[in-house]
Phi, psi and omega in degrees: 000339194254337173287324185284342142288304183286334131345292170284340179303321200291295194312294197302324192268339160258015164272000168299322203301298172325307194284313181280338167321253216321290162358281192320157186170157177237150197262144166238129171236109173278125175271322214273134164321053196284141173304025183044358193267331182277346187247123156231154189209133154333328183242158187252027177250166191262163191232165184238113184301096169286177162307157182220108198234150189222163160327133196298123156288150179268182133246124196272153192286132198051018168087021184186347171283137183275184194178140169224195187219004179283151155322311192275338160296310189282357170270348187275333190293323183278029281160294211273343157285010219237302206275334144001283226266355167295314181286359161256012159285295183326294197304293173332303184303312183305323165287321179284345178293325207278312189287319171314325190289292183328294185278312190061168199272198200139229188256344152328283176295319170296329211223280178314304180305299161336306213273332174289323186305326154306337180288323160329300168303310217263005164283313181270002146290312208269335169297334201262354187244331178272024172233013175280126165288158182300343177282333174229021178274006183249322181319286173356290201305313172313295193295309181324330182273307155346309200279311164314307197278313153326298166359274200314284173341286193333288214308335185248018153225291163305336183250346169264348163290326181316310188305311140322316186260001184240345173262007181285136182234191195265122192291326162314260203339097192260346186232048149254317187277003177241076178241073162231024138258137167286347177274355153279014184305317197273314152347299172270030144251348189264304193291340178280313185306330210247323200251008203272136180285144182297142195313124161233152180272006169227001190246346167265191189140201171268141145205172185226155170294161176295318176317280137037304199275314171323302164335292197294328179304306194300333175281336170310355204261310185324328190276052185243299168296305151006285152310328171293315219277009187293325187287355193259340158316267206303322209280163206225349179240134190287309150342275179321309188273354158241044158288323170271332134344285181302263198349298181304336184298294182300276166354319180255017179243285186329289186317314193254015170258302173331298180286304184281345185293309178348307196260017159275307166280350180233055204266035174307352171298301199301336197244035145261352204251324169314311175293320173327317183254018168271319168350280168287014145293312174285356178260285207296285191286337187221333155344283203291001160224030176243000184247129180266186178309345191265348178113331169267200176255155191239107180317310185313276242282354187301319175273298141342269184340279175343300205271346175282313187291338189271117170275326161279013157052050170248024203048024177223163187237131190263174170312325194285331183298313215282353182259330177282309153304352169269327205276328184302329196262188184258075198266342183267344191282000162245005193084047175228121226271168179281318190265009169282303178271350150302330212263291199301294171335322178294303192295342201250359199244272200285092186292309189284335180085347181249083160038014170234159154250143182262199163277355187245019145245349150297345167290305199285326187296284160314332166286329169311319164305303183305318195284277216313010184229307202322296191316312150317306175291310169313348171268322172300332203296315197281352175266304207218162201288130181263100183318118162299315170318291158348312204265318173295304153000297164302328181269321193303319204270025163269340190310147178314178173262032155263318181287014172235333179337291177314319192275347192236024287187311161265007169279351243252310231279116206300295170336292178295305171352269179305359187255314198281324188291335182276345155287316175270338185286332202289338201252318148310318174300302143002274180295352171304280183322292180332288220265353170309310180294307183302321181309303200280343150302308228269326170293309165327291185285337169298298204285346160293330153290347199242006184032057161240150183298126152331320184299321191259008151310298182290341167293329202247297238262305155023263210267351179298304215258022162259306208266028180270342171269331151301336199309299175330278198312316209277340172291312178315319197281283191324337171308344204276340147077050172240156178277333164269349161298281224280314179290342213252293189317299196281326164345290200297316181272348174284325185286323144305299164316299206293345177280289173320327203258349179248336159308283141346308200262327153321290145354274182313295171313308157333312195268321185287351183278281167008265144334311205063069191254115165291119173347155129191019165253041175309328171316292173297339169293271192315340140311300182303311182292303197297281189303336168293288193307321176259341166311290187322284230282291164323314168306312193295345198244001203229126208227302193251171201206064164324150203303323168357286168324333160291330182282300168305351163294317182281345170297321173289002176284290156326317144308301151330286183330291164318306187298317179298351205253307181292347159291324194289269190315297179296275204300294166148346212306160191279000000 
């Protein structure tokens, strides 16, 4: 599949090529006179030598990237750079999950793997503000800041109301959205079926766990620079403000120094995001042949499973089997490190505490799994094709490690691992840097053609096609419509934000400290505070979050544009 995007990635960019080649043309105005000796003509009437003009010229960027100067060429461009650069968000992502699998968590999962996730936005800030000349490095500085502060916006609002309307249930319901005891697994299908209340905007919704609310403090912590740089407003003086600059930096490096050592000594971030993608392991590997047609789980084949891990047929299952049985399936192709996911089966499977699982906490334990995914998956099933080949695949990959040892023998191999996650970051990172600079033209000339601000191209158009694949992940998982769906999903995105808003912002400060870049986003700063500072602030206080709440969320993606257009316009702010 990743070969088969950089393929296609390729095919787009020369058929860009190809297109804008073809566009490009030079304008000519013939001045010159003819003496009548080099032309004869036939006719004695006289004629008149117009100008002789051709289509307006370009320069193309790096000598080989196309460029046109019509409005619908530069929307076709930023289109196909838009979609670019989603795939070199994908190739980043797929590597560093890959770096993930590998190290599993730890200081690894604290500190690198954030930070590779963040690279695209922090590339195209940082390329597009060091190759900018002084006549367009403070436009440059405007968009960069556009693109962060979009980010940031979407995600807590259009993509966290999403997370409210498409995960919401019924609130009255106390055991469908709390099903991580297993004896309610069976309970919360009879009560969404039997009890369920008529549809509301105040009786259905969410809730979250205190982690959640934690989650939300630490991105509030993110607005400290933010809040400094508010002082670059009121001072009058270029001395003062980048002073205040230098502050916000040091502040926002400490901040993003801070948070990864934390989730070293603390590492419930890690070991949330760990439960998240064991998730999708089990809904990717093991659902569709542990669920039986009617949607419930199927004991026989549940039991089967069971008499394959015991090899010592003594009807319990020890640690060693149960480690041998991991190492048999494909547990790295979502990132889940081995004793991590041994560890988590153990605490979640062995009900009695004395360190085996039998067979009726392996039932209940695997039915358990299976309800918290089913639902999400009967919703995905309908969206989308379910590959059969995929699916034998999946039964194949329960079989023990001793009858797969041989078929993964090359897969096993630690070196190609680690050559291929250093192939997808190095290559995605790659298309970033290309294509930052021809984007940040090429938006340039749009919004000068289209007489639209440069700010709301990077604000709006941006950050969709960095965020349409968390948009995705954080929709799908609310679907699964739990109360640990739902905490686990706003985990991820306050931890998003909070990567974007100290990433970014490092990025950004560096090149205006640097350079010597005159302020000129209090506006966007200030857009950026409000909103993160009342989203944080609602999260820490609200555990429960009716559907209501979504309509008003989603009024603030729009309500920014406005506050940004009456500081800029009206108001005057540079």
């Amino acid at each position: 599949m990743t070969m088969l995007r950089f393929t296609v990635a390729i095919l787009v960019l020369i058929l860009t090529i190809n297109y804008g080649s073809g566009s490009r043309s030079i304008k000519e105005k013939s001045s010159l006179v003819s003496d009548g000796m080099d032309q004869t003509s036939k006719s004695s009437v006289l004629e008149l030598d117009l100008p002789m003009t051709t289509t307006v010229t370009c320069e193309p960027i790096y000598g080989f990237l196309p460029c046109t100067t019509t409005l619908w060429g530069q929307l076709f461009l930023l289109v196909v750079y838009e979609y670019l650069l989603s795939l070199s968000e994908e190739f980043i992502s797929s590597g560093s999950n890959l770096f993930f699998q590998m190290f599993g968590t730890g200081i690894f999962g604290a500190s690198l793997f954030h930070i590779l996730g963040i690279i695209p936005q922090v590339m195209l800030v940082l390329v597009s503000g060091a190759s900018a000349s002084g006549e367009t490095i403070e436009a440059r500085a405007t968009i960069g800041m556009g693109l962060l502060a979009g980010s940031a916006v979407l995600m807590l609002t259009l993509v966290w109301g999403s997370v409210i309307a498409f995960g919401s249930y019924d609130l009255s319901d106390t055991s469908s959205p709390n099903s991580s005891n297993p004896d309610n697994a069976d309970t919360s299908i009879s009560s969404n079926s039997k009890n369920k209340k008529p549809f509301s905007l105040t009786g259905y919704g969410v809730r979250t766990d205190i982690e959640t609310r934690y989650s939300a403090i630490i991105m509030i912590l993110s607005m400290v620079p933010f809040l400094i740089l508010q002082l670059a407003k009121i001072l009058s003086s270029a001395t003062a403000v980048r002073v205040v600059v230098l502050i916000s930096l040091i502040v926002t490096l400490a901040l993003l120094g801070g948070y990864c050592t934390y989730q070293v000594f603390e590492p419930w971030i890690q070991d949330r995001r760990l439960e998240y993608l064991m998730r999708r392991y089990i809904q990717k590997n093991l659902l569709h042949r542990l669920v039986s047609a009617n949607g419930r789980a199927n004991e026989f084949e549940i039991k089967k499973l069971f008499l394959k891990i015991d090899k010592n047929n003594n009807s319990r299952i020890s640690p060693a089997e149960l480690r041998a049985f991991i190492l048999g399936i494909q547990i790295e192709e979502v990132g889940l490190d081995e004793e991590d996911f041994e560890t988590k089966v153990m605490e979640e499977f062995d009900f009695s505490g004395d360190s085996d699982i039998n067979e009726t906490e392996f039932v209940r334990g695997v039915s358990n799994w299976l309800n918290k995914v089913n639902d999400q998956a009967q919703g995905e099933r309908r969206l989308f094709h379910v590959n059969a080949k995929k699916n034998n695949e999946e039964k194949r990959s329960l079989l023990p490690a001793k009858k797969r040892s041989k078929a993964r023998k090359g897969t096993d191999n630690p070196w190609w691992n680690y050559t291929k996650a250093f192939f997808l970051i190095t290559l995605g990172t790659a298309i970033t840097v290309l294509l930052a600079n021809p984007l940040m033209i090429t938006l340039q000339e749009f919004s000068t053609s289209a007489n639209i601000p440069s700010f709301l191209v990077s604000y709006v158009v941006i950050p969709w096609a960095l965020s349409f694949r968390l948009a995705f992940r954080a929709i799908s998982s609310a679907r699964q419509k739990t109360e640990n769906a739902a905490s686990l999903t706003f985990s991820e995105l306050y931890g998003a934000v909070f990567m974007n808003n100290v990433m970014g912002l490092v990025i950004f400060l560096s090149l205006v400290y640097i350079r010597n870049i005159p302020w000129g986003v209090s506006a966007e700063v200030l857009v950026v505070l409000l909103i993160c500072t009342a989203m944080g602030l609602f999260a820490t206080f609200s555990t429960k979050i009716e559907l209501w709440t979504c309509i008003l969320v989603y009024l603030l993606y729009p309500i920014s544009l406005l506050l940004i257009y009456v500081l800029t316009n009206v108001l005057g702010w540079s």
